[in-house]
Backbone bond lengths (Angstrom), bond angles and torsions (degrees), N, CA, C in turn:
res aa  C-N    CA-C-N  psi(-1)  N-CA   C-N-CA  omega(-1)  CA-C   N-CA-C  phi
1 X - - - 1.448 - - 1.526 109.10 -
2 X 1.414 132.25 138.31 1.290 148.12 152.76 1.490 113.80 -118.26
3 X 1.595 87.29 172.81 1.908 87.27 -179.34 1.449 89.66 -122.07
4 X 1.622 107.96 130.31 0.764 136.53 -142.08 1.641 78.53 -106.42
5 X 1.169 159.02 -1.75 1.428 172.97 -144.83 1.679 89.02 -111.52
6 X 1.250 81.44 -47.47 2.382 94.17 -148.88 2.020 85.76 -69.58
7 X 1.512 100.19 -68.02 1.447 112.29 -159.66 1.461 108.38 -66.22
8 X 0.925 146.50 -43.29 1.350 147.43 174.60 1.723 112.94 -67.16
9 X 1.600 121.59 -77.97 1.227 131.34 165.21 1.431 124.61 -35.23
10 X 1.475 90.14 -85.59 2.074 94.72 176.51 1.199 129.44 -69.51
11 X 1.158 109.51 6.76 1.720 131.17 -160.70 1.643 99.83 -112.91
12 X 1.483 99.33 -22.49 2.137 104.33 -173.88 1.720 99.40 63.87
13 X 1.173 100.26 42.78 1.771 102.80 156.30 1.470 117.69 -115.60
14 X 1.276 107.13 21.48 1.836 104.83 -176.51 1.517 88.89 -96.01
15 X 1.112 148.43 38.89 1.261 147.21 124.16 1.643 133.26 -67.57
16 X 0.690 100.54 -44.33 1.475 102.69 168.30 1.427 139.21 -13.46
17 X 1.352 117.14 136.05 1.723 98.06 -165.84 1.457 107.11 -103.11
18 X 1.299 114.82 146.62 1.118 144.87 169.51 1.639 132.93 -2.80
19 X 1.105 87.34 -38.18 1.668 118.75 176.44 1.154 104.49 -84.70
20 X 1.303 132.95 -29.88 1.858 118.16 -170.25 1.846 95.96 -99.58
21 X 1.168 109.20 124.44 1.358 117.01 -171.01 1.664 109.50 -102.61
22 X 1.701 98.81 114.18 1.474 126.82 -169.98 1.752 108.03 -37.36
23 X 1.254 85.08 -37.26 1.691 81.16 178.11 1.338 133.28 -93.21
24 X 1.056 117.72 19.55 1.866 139.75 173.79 1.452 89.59 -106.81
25 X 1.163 148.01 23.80 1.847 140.06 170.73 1.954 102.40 -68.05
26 X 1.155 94.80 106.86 1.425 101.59 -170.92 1.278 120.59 -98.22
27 X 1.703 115.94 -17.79 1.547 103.83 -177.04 1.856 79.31 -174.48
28 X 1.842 100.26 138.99 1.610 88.48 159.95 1.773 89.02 -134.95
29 X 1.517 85.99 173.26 1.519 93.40 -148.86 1.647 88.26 -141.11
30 X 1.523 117.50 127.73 1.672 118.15 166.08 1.422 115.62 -106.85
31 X 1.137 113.70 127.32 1.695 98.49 164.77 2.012 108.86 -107.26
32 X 1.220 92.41 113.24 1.363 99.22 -177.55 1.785 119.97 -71.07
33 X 1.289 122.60 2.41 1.135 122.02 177.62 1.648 104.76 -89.31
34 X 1.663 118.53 -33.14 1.681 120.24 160.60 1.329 112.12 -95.87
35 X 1.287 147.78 -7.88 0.782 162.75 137.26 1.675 104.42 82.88
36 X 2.069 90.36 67.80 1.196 119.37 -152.86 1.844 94.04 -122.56
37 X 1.276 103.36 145.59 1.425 109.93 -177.41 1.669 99.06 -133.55
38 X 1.465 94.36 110.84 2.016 110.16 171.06 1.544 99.71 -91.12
39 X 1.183 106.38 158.87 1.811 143.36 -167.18 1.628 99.69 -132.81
40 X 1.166 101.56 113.32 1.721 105.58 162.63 1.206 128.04 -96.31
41 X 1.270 151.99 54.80 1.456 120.76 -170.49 1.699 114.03 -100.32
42 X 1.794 85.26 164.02 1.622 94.25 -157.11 1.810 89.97 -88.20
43 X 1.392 111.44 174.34 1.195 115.19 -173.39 1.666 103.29 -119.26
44 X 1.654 109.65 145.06 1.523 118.46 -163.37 2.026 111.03 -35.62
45 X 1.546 99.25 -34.96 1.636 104.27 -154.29 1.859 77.30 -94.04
46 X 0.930 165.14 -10.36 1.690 177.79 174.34 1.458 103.29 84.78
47 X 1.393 122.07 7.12 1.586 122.43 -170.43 1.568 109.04 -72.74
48 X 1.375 128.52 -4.57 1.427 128.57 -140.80 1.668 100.34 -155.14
49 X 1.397 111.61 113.11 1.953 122.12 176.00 1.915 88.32 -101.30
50 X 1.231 99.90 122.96 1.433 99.58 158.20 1.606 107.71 -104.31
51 X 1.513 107.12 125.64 1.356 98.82 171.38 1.664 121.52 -111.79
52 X 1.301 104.49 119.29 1.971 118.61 -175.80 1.333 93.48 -92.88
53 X 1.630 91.72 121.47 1.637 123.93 177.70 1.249 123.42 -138.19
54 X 1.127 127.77 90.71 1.347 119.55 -137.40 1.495 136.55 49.18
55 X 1.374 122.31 -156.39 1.431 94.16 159.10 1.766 154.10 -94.40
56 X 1.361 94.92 72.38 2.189 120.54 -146.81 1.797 72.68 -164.45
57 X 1.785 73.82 117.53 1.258 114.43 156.59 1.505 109.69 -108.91
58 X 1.145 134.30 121.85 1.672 159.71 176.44 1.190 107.00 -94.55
59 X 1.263 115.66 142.72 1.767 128.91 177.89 1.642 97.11 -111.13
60 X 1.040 131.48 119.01 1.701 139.04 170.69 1.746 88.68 -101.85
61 X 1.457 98.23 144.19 1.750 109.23 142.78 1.077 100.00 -135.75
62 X 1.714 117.50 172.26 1.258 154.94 -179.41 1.530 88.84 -74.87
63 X 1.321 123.24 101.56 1.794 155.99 131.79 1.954 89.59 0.46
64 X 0.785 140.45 -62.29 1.283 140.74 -132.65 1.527 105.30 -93.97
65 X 1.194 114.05 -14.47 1.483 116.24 -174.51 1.812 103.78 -87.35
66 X 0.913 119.52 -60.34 0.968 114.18 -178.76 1.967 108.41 -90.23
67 X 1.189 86.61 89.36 1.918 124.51 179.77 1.587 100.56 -33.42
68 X 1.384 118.93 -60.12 1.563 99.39 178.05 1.722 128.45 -76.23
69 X 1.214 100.47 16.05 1.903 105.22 144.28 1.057 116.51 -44.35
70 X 1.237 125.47 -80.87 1.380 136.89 -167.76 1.174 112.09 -74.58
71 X 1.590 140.35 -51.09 1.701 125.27 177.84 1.612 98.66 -66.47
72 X 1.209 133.72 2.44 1.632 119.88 174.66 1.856 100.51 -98.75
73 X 0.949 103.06 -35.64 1.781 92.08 162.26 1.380 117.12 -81.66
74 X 1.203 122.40 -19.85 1.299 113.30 162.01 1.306 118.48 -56.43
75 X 1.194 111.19 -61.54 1.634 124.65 168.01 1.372 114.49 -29.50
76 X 1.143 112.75 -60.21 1.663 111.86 -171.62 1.326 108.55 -79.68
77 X 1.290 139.35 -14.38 1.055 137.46 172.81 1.623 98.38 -107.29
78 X 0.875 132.20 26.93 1.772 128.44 136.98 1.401 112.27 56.77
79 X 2.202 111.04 16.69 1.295 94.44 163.41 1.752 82.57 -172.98
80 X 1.764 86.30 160.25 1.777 91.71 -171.60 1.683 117.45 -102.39
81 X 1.145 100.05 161.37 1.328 100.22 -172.52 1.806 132.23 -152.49
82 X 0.959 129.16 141.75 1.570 130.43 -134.70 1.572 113.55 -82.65
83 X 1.394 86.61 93.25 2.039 100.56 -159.82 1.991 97.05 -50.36
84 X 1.206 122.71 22.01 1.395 115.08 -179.96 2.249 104.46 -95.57
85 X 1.577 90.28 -37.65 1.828 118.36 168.94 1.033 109.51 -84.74
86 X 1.500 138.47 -23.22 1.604 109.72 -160.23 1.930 92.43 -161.70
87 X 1.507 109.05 89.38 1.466 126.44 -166.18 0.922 121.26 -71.65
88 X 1.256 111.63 113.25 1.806 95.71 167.06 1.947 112.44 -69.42
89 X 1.426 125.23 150.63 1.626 105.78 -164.59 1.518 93.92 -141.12
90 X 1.399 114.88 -37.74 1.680 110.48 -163.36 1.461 104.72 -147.57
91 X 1.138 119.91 134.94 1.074 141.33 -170.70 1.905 94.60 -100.41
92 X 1.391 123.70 128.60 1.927 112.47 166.30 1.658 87.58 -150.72
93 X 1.257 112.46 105.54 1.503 129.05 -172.84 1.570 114.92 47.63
94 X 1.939 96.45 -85.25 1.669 90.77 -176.16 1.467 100.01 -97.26
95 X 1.276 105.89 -30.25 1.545 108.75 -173.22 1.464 120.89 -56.68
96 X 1.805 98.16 138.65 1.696 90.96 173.55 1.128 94.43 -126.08
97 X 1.825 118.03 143.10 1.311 115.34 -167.51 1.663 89.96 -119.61
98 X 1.435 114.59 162.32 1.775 112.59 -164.91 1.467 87.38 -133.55
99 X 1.315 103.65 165.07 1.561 122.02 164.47 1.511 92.72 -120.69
100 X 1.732 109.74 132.96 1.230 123.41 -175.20 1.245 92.89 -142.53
101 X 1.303 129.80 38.36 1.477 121.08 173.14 1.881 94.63 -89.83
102 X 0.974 137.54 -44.96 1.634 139.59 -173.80 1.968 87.42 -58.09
103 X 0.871 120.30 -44.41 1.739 103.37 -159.13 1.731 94.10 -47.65
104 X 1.637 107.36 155.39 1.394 129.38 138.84 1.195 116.40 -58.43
105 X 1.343 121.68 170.85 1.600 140.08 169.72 1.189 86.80 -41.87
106 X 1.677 119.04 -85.02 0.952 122.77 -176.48 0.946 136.76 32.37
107 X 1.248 91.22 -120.02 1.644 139.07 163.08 1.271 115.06 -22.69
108 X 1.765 101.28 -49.59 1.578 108.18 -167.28 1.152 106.50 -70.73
109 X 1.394 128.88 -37.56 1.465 127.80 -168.06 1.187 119.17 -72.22
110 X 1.745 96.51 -22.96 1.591 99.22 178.30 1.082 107.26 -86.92
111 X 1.379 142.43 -22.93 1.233 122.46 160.64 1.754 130.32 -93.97
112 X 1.087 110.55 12.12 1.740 115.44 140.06 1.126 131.96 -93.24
113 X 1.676 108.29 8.45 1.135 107.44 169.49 1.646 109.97 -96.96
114 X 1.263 101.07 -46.38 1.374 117.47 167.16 1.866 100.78 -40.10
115 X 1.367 109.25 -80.54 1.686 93.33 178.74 1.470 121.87 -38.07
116 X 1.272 120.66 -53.14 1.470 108.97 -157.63 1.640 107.88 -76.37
117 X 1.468 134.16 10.34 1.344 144.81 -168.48 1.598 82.82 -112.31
118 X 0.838 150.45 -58.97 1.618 164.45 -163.76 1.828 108.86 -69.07
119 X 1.680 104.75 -29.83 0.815 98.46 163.16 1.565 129.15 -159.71
């Protein structure tokens, strides 16, 4: 439960368009260093996170559906690695965002090493 008073109103989210339905609000998120407040909601078919960030609404998908996400970062980073440790999670246009909390030391190092040679 939220109050939908606080997050929408005092929050400057009673903008919102029409189409994103108040009651799919799936996750909000602050970053206190901008002292920025994100809006998640899920979309009717669940394929689609819109994220409200100010005023920009963003379309995220799930990284994994469309399969050449991940062998195209593989590619550029010039080595593969065990999508069970190091996730592909969100798709936001070009960006691919990963969950790397499951990797080992390992793993992880090898793939920040791999990034920072790549780039």
């Amino acid at each position: 439960m939220f109050n939908h008073d606080f997050i929408f109103k005092q929050q400057g989210f009673d903008w919102l368009p029409s189409w994103i339905d108040r009651s799919r609000l799936f996750n909000i998120a602050f970053e206190p260093a901008q002292g920025v407040v994100k809006l998640y909601f899920l979309s009717a078919d669940e394929q689609t996170l819109y994220k409200v960030e100010g005023k920009r609404v963003i379309e995220q998908h799930l990284a994994m559906q469309p399969g050449a996400a991940w062998s195209a970062l593989e590619q550029r980073l010039g080595a593969a690695f065990d999508e069970r440790e190091i996730q592909p999670d969100t798709m936001e246009g070009q960006n691919l965002y990963l969950f790397i909390e499951p990797a080992g030391l390992q793993s992880f190092m090898r793939f920040l090493s791999a990034f920072a040679r790549a780039n």
